[in-house]
DRENLOPA-133166 format. One record per atom (N, C-alpha, C): x, y, z; atom name; residue number from 1. Coordinates in nm, 3 decimals. Layout:
<drenkes>
         x         y         z   atom   seq
         X         Y         Z     CA   NUM
...
</drenkes>
This chain:
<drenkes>
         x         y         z   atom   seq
    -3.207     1.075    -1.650      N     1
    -3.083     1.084    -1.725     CA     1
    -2.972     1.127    -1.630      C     1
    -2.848     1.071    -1.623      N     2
    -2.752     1.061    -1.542     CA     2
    -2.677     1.246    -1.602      C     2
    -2.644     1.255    -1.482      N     3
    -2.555     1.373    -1.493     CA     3
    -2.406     1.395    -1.601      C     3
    -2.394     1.447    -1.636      N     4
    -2.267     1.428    -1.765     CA     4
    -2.162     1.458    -1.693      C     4
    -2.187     1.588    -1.590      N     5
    -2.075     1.629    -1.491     CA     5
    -2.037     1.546    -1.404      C     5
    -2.110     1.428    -1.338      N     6
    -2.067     1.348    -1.286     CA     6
    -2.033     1.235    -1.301      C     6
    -2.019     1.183    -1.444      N     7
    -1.929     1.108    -1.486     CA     7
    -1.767     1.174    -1.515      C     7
    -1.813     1.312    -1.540      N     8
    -1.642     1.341    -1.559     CA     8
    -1.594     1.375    -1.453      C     8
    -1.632     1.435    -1.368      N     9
    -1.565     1.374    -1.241     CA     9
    -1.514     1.233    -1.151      C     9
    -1.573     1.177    -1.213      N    10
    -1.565     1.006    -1.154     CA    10
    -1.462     0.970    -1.225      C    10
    -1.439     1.016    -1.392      N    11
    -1.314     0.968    -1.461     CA    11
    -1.188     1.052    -1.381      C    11
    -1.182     1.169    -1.385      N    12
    -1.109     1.245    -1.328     CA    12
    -1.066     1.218    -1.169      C    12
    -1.144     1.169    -1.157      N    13
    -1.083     1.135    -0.995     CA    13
    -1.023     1.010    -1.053      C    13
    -1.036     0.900    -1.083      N    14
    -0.997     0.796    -1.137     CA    14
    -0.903     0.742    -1.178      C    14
    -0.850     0.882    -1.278      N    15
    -0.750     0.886    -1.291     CA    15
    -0.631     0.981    -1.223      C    15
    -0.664     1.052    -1.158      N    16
    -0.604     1.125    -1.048     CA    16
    -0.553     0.980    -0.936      C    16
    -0.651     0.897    -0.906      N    17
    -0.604     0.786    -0.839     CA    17
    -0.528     0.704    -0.920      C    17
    -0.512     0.689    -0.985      N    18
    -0.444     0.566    -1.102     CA    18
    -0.308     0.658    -1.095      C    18
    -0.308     0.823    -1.133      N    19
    -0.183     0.873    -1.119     CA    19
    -0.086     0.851    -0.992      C    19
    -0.170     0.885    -0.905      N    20
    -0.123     0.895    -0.778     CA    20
    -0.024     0.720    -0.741      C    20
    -0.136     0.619    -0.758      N    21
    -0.053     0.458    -0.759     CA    21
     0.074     0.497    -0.862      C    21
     0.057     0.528    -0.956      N    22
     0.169     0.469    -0.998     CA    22
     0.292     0.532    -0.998      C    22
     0.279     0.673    -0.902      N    23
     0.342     0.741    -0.862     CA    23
     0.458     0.692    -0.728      C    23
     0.362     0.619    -0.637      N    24
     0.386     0.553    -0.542     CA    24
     0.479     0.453    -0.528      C    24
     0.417     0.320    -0.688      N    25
     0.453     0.199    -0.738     CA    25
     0.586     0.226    -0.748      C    25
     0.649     0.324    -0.877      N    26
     0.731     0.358    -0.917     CA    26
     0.882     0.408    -0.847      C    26
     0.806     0.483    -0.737      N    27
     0.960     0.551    -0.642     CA    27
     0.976     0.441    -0.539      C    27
     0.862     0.368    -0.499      N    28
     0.932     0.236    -0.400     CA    28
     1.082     0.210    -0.481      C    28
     1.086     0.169    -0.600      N    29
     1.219     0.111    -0.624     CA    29
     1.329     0.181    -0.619      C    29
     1.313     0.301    -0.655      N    30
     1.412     0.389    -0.598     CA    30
     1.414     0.416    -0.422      C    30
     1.317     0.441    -0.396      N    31
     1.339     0.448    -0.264     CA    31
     1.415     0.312    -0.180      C    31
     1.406     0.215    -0.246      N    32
     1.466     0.101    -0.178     CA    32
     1.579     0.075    -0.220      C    32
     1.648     0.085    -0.306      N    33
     1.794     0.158    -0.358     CA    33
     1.848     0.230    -0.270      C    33
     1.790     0.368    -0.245      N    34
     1.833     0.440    -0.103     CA    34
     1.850     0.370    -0.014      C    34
     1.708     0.345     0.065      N    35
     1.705     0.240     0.190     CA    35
     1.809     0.198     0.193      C    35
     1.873     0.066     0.165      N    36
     1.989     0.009     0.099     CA    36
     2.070     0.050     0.140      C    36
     2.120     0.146     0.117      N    37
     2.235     0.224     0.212     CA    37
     2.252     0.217     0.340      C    37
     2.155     0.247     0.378      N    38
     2.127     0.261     0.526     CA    38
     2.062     0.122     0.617      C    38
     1.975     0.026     0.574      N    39
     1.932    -0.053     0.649     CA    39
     1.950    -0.185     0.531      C    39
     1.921    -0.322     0.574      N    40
     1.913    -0.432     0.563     CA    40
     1.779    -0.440     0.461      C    40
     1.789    -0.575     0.410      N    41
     1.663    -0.618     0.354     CA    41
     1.494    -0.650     0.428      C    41
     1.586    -0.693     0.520      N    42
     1.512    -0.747     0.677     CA    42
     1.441    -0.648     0.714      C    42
     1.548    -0.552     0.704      N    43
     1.503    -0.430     0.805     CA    43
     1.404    -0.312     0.763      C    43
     1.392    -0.338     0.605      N    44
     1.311    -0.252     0.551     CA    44
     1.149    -0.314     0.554      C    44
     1.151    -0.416     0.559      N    45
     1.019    -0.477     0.566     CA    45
     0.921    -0.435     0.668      C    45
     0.966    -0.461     0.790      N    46
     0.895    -0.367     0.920     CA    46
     0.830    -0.226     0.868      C    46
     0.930    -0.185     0.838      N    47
     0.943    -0.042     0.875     CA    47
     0.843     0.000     0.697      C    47
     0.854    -0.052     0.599      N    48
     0.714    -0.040     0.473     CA    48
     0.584    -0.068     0.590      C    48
     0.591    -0.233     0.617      N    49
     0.474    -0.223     0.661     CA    49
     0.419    -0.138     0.723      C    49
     0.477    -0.074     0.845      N    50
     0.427     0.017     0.975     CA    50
     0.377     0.144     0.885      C    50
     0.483     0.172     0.783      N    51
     0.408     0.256     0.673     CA    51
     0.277     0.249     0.667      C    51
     0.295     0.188     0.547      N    52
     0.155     0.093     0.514     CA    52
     0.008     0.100     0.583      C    52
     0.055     0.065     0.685      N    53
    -0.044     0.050     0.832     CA    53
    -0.102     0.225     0.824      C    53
     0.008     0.336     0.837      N    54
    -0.027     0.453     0.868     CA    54
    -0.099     0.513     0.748      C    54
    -0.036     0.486     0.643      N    55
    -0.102     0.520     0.565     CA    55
    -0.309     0.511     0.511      C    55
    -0.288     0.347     0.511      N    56
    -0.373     0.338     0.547     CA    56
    -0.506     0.370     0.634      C    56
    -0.468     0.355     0.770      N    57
    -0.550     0.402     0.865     CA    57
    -0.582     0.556     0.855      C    57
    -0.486     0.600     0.789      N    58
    -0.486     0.739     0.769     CA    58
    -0.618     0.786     0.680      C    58
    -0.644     0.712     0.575      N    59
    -0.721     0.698     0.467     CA    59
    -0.925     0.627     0.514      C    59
    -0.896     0.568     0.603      N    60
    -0.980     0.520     0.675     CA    60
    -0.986     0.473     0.830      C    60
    -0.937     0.551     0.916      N    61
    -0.912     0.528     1.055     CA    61
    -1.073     0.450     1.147      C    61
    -1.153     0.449     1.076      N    62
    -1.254     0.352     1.124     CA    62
    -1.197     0.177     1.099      C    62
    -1.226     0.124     1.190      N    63
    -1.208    -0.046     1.124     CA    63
    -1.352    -0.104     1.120      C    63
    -1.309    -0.235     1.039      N    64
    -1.441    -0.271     0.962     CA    64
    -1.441    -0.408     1.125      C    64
    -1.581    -0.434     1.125      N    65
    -1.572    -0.516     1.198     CA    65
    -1.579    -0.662     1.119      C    65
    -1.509    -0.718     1.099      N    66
    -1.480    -0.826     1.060     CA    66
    -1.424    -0.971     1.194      C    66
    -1.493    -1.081     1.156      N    67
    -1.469    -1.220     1.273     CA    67
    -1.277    -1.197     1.298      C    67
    -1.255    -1.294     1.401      N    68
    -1.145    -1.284     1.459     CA    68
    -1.028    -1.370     1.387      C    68
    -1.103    -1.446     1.271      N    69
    -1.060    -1.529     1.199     CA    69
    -1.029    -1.483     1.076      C    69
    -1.108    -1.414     1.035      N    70
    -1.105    -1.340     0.924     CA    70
    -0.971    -1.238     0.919      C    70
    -0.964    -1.163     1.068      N    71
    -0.848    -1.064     1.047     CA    71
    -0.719    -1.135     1.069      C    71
    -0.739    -1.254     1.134      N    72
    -0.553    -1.349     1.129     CA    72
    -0.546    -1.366     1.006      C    72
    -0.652    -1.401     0.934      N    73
    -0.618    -1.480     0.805     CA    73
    -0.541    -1.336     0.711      C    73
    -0.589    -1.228     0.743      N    74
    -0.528    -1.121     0.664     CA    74
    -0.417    -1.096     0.677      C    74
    -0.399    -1.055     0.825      N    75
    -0.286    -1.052     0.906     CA    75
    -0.161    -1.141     0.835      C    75
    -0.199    -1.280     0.831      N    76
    -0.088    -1.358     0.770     CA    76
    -0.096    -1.325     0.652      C    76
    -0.153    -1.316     0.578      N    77
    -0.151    -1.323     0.442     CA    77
    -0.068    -1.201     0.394      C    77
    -0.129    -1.064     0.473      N    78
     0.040    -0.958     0.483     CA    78
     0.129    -0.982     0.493      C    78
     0.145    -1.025     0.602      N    79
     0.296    -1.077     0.647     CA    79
     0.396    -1.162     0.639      C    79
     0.300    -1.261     0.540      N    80
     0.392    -1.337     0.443     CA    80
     0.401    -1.300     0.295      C    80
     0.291    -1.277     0.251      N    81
     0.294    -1.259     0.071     CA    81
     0.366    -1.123     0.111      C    81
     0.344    -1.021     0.171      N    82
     0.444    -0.869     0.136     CA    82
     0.572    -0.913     0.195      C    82
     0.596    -0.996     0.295      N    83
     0.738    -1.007     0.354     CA    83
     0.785    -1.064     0.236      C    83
     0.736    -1.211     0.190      N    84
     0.815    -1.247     0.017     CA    84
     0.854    -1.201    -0.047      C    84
     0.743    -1.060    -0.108      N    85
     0.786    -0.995    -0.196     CA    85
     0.855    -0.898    -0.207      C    85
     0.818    -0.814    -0.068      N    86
     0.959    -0.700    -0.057     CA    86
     1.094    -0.778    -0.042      C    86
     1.057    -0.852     0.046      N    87
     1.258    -0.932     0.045     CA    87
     1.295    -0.942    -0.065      C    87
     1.205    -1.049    -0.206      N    88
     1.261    -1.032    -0.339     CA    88
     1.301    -0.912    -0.394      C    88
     1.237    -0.836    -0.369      N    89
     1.271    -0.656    -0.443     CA    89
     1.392    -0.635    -0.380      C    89
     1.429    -0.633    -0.252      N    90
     1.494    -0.562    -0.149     CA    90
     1.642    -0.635    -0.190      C    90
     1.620    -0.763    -0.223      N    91
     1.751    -0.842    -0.197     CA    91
     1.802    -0.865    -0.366      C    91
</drenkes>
């Protein structure tokens, strides 16, 4: 029989993560309002991603070993689907 305490922890973290996204989700748009002031549409894109990147790695600083093909294909797929879509937000 499964632990009772450790399902409510699993919800609780769960939603501690679900809080946390949409915490995140939410002030990008304000934060890019700000931005705005200060830099370009262009110019904010870099500078999310490199975010992004830190954040990330931050969260898991091991890399997965994945083929050489596999990581361009990601690579682009960042750097176009998020460049699209922040420019739409941004602009």
């Amino acid at each position: 029989m499964p632990e009772i305490g450790a399902t409510r922890n699993q919800k609780i973290t769960g939603h501690l993560f679900a809080l946390f996204t949409t915490l995140v989700w939410g002030s990008c748009f304000v934060l890019t309002k700000v931005m705005l002031n200060a830099f370009t549409p262009i110019q904010i894109i870099p500078l999310r991603m490199g975010l992004a990147y830190l954040a990330l790695w931050a969260l898991r600083p091991k890399t997965l070993k994945l083929p050489w093909k596999d990581e361009l294909m990601f690579i682009l797929i960042g750097i176009t689907g998020g460049s699209v879509y922040f420019f739409l937000q941004n602009t």
